[in-house]
GUMAR-895635 format. One record per residue: residue number from 1; chain; x, y, z of N, C-alpha, C in turn; residue in three letters. Coordinates in nm, 2 decimals, decimal comma. Layout:
<rs>
NUM/A/X/Y/Z/X/Y/Z/X/Y/Z/ala $
...
</rs>
This chain:
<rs>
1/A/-8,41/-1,87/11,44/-8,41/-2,01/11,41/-8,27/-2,06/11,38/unk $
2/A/-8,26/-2,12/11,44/-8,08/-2,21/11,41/-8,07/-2,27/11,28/unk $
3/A/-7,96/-2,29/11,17/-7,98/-2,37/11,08/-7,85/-2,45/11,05/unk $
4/A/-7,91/-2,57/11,08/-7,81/-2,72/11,05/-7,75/-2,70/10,94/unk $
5/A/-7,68/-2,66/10,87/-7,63/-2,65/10,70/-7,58/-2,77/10,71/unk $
6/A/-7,52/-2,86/10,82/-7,45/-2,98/10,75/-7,60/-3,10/10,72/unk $
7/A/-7,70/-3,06/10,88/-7,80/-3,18/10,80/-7,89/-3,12/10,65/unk $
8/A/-7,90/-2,98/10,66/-7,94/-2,97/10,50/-7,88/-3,03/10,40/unk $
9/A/-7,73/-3,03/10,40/-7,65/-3,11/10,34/-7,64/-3,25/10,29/unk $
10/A/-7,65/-3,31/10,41/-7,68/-3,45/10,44/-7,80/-3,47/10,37/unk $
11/A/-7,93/-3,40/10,38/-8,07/-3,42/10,31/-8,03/-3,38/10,14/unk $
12/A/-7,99/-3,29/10,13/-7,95/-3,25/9,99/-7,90/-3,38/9,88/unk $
13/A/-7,81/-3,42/9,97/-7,70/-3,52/9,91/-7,75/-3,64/9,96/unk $
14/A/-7,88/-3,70/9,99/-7,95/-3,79/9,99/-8,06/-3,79/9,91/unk $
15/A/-8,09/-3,68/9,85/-8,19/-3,66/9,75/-8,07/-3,66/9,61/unk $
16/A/-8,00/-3,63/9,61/-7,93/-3,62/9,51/-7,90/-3,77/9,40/unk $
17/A/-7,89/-3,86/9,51/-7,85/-4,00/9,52/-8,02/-4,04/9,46/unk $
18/A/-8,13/-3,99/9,43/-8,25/-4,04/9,42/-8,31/-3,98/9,25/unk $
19/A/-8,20/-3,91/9,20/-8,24/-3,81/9,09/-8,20/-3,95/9,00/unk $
20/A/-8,30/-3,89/8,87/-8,32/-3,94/8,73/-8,23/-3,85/8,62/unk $
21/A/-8,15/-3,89/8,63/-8,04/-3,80/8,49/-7,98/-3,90/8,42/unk $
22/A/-8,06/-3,99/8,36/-7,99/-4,06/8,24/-7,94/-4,00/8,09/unk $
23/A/-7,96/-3,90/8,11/-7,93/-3,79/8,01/-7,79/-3,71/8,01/unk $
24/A/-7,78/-3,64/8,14/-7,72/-3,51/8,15/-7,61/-3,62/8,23/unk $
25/A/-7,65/-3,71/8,30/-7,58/-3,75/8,42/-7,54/-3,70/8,57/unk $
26/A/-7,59/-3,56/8,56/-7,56/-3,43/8,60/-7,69/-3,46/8,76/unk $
27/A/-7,69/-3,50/8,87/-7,77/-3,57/8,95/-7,73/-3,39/9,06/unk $
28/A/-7,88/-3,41/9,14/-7,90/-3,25/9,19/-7,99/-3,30/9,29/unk $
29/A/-7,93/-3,23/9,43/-8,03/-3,27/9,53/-8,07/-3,12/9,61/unk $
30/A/-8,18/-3,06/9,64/-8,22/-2,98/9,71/-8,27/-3,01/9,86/unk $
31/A/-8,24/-2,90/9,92/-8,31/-2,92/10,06/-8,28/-2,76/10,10/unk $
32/A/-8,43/-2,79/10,18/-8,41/-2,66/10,28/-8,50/-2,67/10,41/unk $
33/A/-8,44/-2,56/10,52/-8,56/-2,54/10,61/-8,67/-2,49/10,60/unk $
34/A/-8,82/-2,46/10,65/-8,92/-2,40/10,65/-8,96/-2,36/10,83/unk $
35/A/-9,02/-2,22/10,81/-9,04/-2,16/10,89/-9,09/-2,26/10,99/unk $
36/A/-9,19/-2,39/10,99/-9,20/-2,43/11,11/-9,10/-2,54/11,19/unk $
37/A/-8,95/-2,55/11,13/-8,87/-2,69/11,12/-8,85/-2,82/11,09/unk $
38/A/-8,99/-2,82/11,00/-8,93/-2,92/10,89/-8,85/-2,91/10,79/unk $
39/A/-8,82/-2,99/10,71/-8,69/-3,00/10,60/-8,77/-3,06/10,46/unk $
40/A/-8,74/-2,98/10,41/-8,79/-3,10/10,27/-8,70/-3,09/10,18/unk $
41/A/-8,71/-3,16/10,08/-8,61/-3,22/9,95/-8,67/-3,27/9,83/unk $
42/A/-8,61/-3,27/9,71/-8,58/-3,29/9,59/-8,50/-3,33/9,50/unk $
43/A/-8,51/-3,38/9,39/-8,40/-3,41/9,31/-8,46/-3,37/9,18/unk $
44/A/-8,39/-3,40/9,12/-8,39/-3,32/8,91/-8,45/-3,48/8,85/unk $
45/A/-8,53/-3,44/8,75/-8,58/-3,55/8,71/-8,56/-3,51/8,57/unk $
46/A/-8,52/-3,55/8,49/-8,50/-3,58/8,38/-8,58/-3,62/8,28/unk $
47/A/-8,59/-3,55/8,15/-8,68/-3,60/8,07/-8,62/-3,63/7,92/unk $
48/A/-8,68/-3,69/7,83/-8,58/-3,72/7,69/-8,61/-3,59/7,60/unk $
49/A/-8,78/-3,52/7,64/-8,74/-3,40/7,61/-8,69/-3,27/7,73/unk $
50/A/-8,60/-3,24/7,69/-8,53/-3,14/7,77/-8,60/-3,03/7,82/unk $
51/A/-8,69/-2,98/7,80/-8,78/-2,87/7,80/-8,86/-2,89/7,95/unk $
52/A/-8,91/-3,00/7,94/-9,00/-3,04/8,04/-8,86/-3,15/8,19/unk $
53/A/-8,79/-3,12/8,19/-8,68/-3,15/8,29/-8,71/-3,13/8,39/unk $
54/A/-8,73/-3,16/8,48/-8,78/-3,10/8,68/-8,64/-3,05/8,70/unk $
55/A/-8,60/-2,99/8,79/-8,52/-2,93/8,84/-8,56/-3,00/8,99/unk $
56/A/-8,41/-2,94/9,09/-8,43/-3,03/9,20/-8,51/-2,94/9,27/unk $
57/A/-8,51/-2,84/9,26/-8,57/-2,72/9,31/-8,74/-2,71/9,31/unk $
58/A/-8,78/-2,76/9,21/-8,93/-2,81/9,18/-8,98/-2,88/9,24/unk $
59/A/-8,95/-3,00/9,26/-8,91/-3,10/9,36/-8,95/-3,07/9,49/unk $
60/A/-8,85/-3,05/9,54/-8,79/-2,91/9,66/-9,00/-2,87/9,65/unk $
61/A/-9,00/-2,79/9,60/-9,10/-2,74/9,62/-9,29/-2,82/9,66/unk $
62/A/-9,28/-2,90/9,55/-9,37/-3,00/9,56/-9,38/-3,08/9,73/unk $
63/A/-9,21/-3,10/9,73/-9,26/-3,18/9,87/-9,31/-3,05/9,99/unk $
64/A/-9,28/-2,97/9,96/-9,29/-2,84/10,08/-9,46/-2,80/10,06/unk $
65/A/-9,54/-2,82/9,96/-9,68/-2,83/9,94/-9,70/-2,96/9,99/unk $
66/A/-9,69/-3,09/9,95/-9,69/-3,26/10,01/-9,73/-3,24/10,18/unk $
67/A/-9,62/-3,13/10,20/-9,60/-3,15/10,39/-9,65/-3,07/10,44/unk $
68/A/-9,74/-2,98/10,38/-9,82/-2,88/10,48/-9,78/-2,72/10,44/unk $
69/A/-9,71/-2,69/10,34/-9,70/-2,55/10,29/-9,59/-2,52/10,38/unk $
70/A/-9,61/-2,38/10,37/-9,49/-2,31/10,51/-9,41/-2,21/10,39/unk $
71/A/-9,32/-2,13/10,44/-9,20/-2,06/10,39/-9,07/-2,12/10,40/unk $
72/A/-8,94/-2,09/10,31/-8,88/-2,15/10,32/-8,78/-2,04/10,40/unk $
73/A/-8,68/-2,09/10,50/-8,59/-1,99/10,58/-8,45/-2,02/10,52/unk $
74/A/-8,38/-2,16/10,45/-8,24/-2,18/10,41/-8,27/-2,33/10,33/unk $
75/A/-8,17/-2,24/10,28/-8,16/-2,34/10,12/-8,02/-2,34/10,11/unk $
76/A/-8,00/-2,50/10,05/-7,91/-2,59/9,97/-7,94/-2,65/9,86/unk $
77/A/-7,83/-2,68/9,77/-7,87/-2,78/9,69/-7,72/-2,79/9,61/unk $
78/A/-7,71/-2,97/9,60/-7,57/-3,01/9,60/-7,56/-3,11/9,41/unk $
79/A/-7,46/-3,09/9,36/-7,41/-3,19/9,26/-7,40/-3,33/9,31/unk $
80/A/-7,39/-3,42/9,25/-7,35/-3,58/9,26/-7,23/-3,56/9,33/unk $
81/A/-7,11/-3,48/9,31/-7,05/-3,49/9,39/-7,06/-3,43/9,51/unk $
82/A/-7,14/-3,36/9,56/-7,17/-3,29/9,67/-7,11/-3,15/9,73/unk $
83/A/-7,11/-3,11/9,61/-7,03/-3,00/9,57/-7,21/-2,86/9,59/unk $
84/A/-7,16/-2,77/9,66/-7,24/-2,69/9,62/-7,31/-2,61/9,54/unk $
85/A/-7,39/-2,60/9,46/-7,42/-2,53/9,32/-7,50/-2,43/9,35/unk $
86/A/-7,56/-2,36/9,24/-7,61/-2,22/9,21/-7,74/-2,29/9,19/unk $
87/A/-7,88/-2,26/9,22/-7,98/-2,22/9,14/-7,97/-2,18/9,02/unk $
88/A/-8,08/-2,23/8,93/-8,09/-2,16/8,80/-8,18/-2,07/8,80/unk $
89/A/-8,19/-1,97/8,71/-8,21/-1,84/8,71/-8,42/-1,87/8,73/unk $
90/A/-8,45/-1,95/8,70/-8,59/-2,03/8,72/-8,61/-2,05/8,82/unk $
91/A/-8,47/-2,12/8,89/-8,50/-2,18/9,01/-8,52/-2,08/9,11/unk $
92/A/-8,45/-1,99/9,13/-8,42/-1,87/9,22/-8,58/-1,76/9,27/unk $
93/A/-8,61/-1,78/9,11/-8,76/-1,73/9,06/-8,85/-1,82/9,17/unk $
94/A/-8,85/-1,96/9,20/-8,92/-2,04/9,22/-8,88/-2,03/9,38/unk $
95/A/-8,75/-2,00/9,43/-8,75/-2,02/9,56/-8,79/-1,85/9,61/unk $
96/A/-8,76/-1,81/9,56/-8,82/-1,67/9,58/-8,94/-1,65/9,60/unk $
97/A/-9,05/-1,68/9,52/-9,16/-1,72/9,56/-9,25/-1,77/9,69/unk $
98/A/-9,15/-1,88/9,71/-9,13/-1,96/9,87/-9,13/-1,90/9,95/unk $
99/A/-9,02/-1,82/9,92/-8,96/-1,81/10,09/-9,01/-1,68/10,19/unk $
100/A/-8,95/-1,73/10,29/-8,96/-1,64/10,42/-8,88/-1,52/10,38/unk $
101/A/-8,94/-1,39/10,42/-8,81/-1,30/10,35/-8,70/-1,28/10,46/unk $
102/A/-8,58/-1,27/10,39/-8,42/-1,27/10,43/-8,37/-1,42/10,41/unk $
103/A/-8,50/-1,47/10,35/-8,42/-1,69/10,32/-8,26/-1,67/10,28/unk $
104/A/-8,18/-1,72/10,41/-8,06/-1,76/10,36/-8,06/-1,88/10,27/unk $
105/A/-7,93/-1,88/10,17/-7,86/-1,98/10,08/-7,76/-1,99/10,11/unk $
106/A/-7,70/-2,15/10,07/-7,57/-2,14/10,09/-7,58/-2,22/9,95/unk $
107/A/-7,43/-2,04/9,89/-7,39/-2,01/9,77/-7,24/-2,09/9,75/unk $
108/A/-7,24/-2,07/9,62/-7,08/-2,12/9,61/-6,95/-2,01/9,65/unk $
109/A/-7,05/-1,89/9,71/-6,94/-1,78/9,71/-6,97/-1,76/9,89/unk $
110/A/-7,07/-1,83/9,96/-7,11/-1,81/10,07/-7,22/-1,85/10,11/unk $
111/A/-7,31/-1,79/10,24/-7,40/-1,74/10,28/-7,45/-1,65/10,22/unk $
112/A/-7,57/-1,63/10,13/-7,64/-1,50/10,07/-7,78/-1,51/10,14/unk $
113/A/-7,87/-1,39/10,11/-7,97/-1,39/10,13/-8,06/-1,45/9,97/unk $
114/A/-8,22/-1,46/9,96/-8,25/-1,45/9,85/-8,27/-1,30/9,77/unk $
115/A/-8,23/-1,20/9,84/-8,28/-1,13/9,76/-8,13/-1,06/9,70/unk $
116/A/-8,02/-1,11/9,73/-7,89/-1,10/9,71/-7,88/-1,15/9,57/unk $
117/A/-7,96/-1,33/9,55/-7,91/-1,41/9,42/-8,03/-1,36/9,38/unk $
118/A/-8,13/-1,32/9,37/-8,17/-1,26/9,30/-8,23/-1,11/9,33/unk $
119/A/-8,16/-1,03/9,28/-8,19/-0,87/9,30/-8,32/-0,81/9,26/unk $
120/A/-8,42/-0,73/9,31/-8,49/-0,63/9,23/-8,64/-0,77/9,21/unk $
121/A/-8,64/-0,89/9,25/-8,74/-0,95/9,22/-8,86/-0,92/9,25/unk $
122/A/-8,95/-0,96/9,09/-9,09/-0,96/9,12/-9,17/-1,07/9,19/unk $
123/A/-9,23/-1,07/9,28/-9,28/-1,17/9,32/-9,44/-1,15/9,39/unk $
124/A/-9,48/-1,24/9,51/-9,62/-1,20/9,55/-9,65/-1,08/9,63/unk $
125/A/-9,56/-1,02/9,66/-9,58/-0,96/9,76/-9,58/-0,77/9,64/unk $
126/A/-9,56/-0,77/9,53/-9,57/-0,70/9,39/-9,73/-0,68/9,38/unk $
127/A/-9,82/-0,80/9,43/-9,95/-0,86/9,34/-10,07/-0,81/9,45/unk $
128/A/-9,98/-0,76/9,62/-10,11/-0,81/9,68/-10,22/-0,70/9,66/unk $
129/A/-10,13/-0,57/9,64/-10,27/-0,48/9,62/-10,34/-0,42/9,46/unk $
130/A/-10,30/-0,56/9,44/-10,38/-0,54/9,23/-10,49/-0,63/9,24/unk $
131/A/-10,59/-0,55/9,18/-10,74/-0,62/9,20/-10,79/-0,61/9,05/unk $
</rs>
């Protein structure tokens, strides 16, 4: 499957522009592809308690349930300035979960895979033969 990094981009940095950070200020947009070529997105939503904060990655996820499920094949997700950022260590957890295995990212240090940003993870594929 081909992957548009600049329209991920473009979706990233359109969701970004839709986030709630009256707090942090700190505005975060996600996007990625899914195994059947749609795109979905997110932004960080902000809360006055900190704890309960959405991430844009959450987000990200919700709409990828919203639109019919699927796996995720490449992932982005941009600052207000449109600057490329890292997942948080939650979030990684969360797209891992997701994805299609070999889901490229685009990292601040490159192209990685997910199992690159995060190494050694546990996830569903750990669970399927526990009864």
């Amino acid at each position: 499957m081909d992957i548009d990094w600049d329209e991920l981009r473009r979706v990233a940095d359109e969701a970004q522009r839709k986030a709630y950070a009256p707090y942090s200020h700190y505005r975060v947009g996600a996007a990625a592809l899914v195994d059947d070529g749609r795109i979905v997105a997110g932004c960080n939503v902000e809360n006055a308690s900190y704890g309960v904060t959405l991430c844009a990655e959450c987000a990200m996820v919700g709409d990828l349930f919203m639109s019919g499920g699927g796996r995720l094949v490449a992932f982005l997700c941009v600052n207000g300035e449109g600057e490329t950022i890292m997942p948080c260590g939650r979030c990684r957890q969360l797209l891992y979960e997701h994805s299609a295995p070999g889901m490229l990212l685009e990292t601040v240090s490159g192209i990685r895979t997910i199992d690159e940003v995060l190494p050694d993870a546990f996830g569903p594929r750990d669970l399927e033969n526990v009864r």
